[in-house]
Every structure is written in C-alpha cells, then in structure tokens.
VOGU-3710 file (C-alpha; in Angstrom, 3 decimals, decimal comma):
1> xxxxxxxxxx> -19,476/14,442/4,236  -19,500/15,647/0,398  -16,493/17,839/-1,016  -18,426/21,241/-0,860  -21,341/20,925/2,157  -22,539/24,443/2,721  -19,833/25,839/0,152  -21,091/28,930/-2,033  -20,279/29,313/-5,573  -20,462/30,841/-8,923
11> xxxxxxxxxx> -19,976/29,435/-12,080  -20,048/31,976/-14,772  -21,565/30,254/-18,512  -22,805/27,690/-16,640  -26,132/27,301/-18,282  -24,858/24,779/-20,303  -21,948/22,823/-21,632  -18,863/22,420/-19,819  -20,103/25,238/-17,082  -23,397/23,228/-16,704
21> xxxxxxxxxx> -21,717/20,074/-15,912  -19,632/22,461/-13,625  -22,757/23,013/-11,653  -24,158/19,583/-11,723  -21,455/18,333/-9,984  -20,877/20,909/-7,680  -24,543/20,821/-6,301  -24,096/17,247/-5,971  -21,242/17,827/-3,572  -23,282/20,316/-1,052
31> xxxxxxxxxx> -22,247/23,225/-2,841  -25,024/26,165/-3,494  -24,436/27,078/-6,592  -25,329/30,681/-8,365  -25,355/30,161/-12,358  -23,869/34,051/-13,931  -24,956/33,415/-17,829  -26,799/35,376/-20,627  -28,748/32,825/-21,505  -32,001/32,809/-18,943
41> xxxxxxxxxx> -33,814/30,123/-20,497  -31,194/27,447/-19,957  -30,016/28,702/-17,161  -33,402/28,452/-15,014  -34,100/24,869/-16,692  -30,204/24,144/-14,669  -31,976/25,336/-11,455  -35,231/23,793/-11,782  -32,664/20,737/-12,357  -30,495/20,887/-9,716
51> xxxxxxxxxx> -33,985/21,777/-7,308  -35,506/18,420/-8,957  -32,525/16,114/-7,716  -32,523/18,128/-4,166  -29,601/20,429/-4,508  -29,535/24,214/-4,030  -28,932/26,951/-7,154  -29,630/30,091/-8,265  -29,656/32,249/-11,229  -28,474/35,512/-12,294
61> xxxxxxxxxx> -28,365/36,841/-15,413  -24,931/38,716/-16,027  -23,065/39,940/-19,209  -19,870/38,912/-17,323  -17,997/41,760/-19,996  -19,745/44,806/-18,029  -18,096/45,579/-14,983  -21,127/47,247/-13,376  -23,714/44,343/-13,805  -20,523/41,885/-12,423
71> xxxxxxxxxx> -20,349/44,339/-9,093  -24,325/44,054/-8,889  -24,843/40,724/-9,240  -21,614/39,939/-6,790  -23,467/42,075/-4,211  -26,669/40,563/-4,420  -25,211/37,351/-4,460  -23,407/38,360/-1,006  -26,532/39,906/0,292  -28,399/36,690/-0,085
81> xxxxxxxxxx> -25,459/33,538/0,908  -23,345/35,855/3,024  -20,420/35,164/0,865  -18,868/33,586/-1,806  -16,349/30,616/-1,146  -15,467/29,657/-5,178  -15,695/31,080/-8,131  -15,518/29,244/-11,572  -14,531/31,678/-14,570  -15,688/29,335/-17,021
91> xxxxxxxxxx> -18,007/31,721/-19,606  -16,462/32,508/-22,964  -17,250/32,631/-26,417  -15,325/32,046/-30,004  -15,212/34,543/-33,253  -12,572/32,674/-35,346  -11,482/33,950/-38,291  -7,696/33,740/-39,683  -5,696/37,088/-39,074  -6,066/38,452/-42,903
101> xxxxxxxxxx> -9,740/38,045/-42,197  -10,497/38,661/-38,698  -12,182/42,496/-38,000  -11,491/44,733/-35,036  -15,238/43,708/-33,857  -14,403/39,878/-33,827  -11,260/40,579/-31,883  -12,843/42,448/-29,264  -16,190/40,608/-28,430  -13,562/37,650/-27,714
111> xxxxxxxxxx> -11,672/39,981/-25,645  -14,288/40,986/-23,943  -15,875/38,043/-22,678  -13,094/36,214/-22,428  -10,018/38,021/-21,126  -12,203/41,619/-19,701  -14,920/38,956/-18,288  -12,710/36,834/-15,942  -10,864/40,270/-14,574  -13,992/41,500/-13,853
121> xxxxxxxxxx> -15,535/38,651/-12,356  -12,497/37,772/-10,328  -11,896/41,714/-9,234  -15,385/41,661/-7,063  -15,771/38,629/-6,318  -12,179/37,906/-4,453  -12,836/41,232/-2,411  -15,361/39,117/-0,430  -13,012/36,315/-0,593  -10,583/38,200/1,436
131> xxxxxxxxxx> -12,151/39,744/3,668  -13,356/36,149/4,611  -9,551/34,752/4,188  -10,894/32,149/2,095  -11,548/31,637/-1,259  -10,577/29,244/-4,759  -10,842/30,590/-8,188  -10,433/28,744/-10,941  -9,558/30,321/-14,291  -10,661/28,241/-17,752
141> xxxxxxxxxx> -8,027/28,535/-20,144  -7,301/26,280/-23,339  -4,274/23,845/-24,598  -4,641/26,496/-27,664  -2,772/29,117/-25,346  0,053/26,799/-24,889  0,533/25,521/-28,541  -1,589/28,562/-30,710  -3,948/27,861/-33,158  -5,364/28,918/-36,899
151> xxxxxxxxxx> -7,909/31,345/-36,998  -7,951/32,162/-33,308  -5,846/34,890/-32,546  -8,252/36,359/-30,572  -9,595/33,251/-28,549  -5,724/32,524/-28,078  -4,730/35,712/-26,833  -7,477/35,790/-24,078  -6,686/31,751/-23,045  -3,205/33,056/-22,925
161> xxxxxxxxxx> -3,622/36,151/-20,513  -6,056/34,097/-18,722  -3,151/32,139/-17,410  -0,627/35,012/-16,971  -3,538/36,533/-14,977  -3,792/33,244/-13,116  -0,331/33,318/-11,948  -0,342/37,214/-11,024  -3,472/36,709/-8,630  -1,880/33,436/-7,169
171> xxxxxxxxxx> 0,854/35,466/-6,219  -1,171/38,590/-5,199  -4,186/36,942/-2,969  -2,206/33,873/-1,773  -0,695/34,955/1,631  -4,837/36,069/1,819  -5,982/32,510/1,999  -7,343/32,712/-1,564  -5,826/29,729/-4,242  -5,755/30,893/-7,840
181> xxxxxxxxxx> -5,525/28,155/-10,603  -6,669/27,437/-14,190  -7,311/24,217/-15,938  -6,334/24,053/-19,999  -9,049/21,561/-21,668  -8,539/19,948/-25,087  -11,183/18,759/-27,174  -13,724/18,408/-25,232  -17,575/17,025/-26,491  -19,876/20,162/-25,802
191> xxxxxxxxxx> -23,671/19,721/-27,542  -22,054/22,366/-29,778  -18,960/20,707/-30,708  -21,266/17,258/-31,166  -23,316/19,226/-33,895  -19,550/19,511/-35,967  -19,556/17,275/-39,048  -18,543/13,036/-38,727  -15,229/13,978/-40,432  -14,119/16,813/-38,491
201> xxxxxxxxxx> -15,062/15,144/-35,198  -12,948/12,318/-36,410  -10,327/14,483/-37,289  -10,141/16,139/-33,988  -10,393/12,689/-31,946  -7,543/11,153/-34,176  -5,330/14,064/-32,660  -5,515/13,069/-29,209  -3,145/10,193/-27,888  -6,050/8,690/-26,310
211> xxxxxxxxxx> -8,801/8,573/-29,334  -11,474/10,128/-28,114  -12,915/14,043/-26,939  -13,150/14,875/-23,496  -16,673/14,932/-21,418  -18,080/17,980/-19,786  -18,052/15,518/-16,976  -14,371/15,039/-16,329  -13,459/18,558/-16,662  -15,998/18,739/-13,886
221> xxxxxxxxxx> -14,196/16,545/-11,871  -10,877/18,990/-12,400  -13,021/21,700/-11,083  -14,320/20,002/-8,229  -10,522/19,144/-7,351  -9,350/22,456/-7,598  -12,237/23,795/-5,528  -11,545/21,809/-2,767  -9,973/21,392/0,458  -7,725/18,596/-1,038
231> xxxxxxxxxx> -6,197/20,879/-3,487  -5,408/23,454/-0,515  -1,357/23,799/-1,738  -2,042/24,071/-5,066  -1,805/27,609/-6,225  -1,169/29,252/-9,335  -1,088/25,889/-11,524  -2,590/25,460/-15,014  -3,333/21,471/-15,495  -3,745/20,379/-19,020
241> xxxxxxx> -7,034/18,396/-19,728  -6,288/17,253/-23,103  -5,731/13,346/-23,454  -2,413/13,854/-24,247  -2,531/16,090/-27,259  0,195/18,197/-26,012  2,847/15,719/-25,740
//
C-alpha cells in the first residue's frame, strides 16, 4: 500500500521547485494533491504531469498572503475532496537587501508571504482538520532562522516565527489529533538557485560538511515522512536539512 493512498493535500508554491517536487512525490504515494500557487502556468503543466504518470492533482490559484482568497480556496477544496488530511506550507519568496538598505516595502512583501501566508493557510485549513481529528502540517522554515544571515532580516524573521508558530500550534491542535512540524533546509539546488554564478555555487557547496546542495527531491522525502503515519509521535519538531552546515 503507498504512504498516502486516498490522502488529500495541499502544497502551497508548489508549482515548482522544492514545492513541485513536494507534489511529485506525494502523488506518487496515493496522495491527491491540490497545488495553492500564483503562478497558473506552471502550476497546470504540474497537473497535466502528475495526470500523465496516473496520479490525481488539482490547481488553485491563491495569493496565500490574502486571508479571504485562503478561506475560498480551503472551502472549495473541501467542497470537492471532502476534506483535507495535510497541508504543506511550503510557498515563500526572498527581498534581500542588508538592513541600511532594505525599505519598509521589501520587509513586508516577505512578511507577507512568508510569515502572514502560513498563519493564514494553516488558520482554515486545520479547522477542517479538527473537526475530522486528523490532520499533519508541515511548516517550511530555513537553517537561516537558526544561525541569521546578511541581507535577510526579513526572510529571517519570517523562517524564525515560522518555527515559534510551529511549536504554538503543536501544542494548541495536538490533543486534536493534528501533528504540527517544520523542516529547516540548507542549500538546496532549486532551477533558481542553479541559474547563480559557478563561483557562488561553489562557494555555497564548499560550506556544507558534505560538498554538495541539497535536491528538491530529498527535502521531498522529509515531507513525505512528516506527512505520514510513521511520523505519528512526532509533533512540534523542526529537523534540519542542511548537510551538516550547522554543526
């Protein structure tokens, strides 16, 4: 029997990168998976992709910052699976800039998405999950929220709340049959982080203990883990995908 037969869930961003691979391997698993992204294009190529190779998806496009379309598009979602078992807050965007430089726009877009997005998502979607006494969320945090980093104040303060949020809702929607976790990637090698010049991929892969960036694929795996039924105990953990680099 695959990990997630007749499991629902939504993977916000996950019309490409590290979301993408999300729903790849979730559809694999049995899962039906709904795709919550801006970008339509993409995001319909992932169904017609996951539809190709026999799975099941679906796509809805949400600004994951707006509370109202988030309540819509959990509804409809509802309306047409019945329910949602997991939830992936995985969207999330950068605007880095060092503190003497950053404006009050570039902090708040990041906030927005980032921090504002995942409460949102998480607030409608784990109503359903209660009411059903069953639900995982998984939260997508950074390493950069454990250590800091220059020029992202603002992407650090979201990655950071993201995982004091994590801990609150593990405590909050636990005894309700509903796991709260986050995973913490490192480098990891996006199509957009590939496009980065020779030298500062080299740079960033002589960092980590074990050489090399991370793949979409095997942060994947962490979320298939987490989503689960052999990760039933864990609640309100953040695991570090990061080769090391935080040693």
């Amino acid at each position: 029997m695959k990990r997630l037969e007749n499991k629902i869930a939504i993977i916000t961003g996950g019309a490409d990168g590290i979301g993408k691979a999300g729903v790849i391997r979730f559809a694999k698993e049995g899962a039906t998976v709904i795709i919550w992204d801006m970008n339509q294009e993409k995001g319909l190529e992932t169904v017609a992709q996951i539809e190709a190779a026999g799975g099941k998806a679906a796509f809805q496009k949400v600004n994951t910052a707006n509370f109202n379309e988030v309540e819509r598009a959990s509804q409809k979602a509802i309306e047409q699976f019945g329910r949602v078992d997991i939830l992936i807050n995985n969207a999330g965007i950068t605007r880095d800039a060092s503190l003497k430089k950053m404006t009050p726009d570039q902090w708040q877009q990041v906030i927005d998405v980032n921090l504002t997005g995942v409460f949102n998502c998480t607030k409608c979607v784990s109503e359903s999950m209660v009411d059903n006494k069953y639900g995982r969320i998984i939260n997508t945090s950074s390493v950069v929220a454990l250590y800091g980093n220059f020029g992202q104040t603002n992407y650090v303060a979201t990655k950071a709340g993201v995982i004091g949020m994590t801990k609150t809702w593990a405590r909050e929607l636990g005894r309700k049959g509903v796991t709260v976790n986050a995973i913490a990637p490192g480098f990891i090698a996006t199509e957009m982080v590939k496009k980065m010049p020779e030298n500062v991929l080299k740079a960033m892969e002589d960092k980590v203990p074990l050489g090399r960036l991370g793949l979409p694929e095997e942060i994947a795996s962490i979320y298939l883990f987490l989503a689960s039924d052999e990760a039933a105990y864990i609640n309100g953990a953040v695991i570090s995908i990061d080769g090391g680099i935080t040693i």
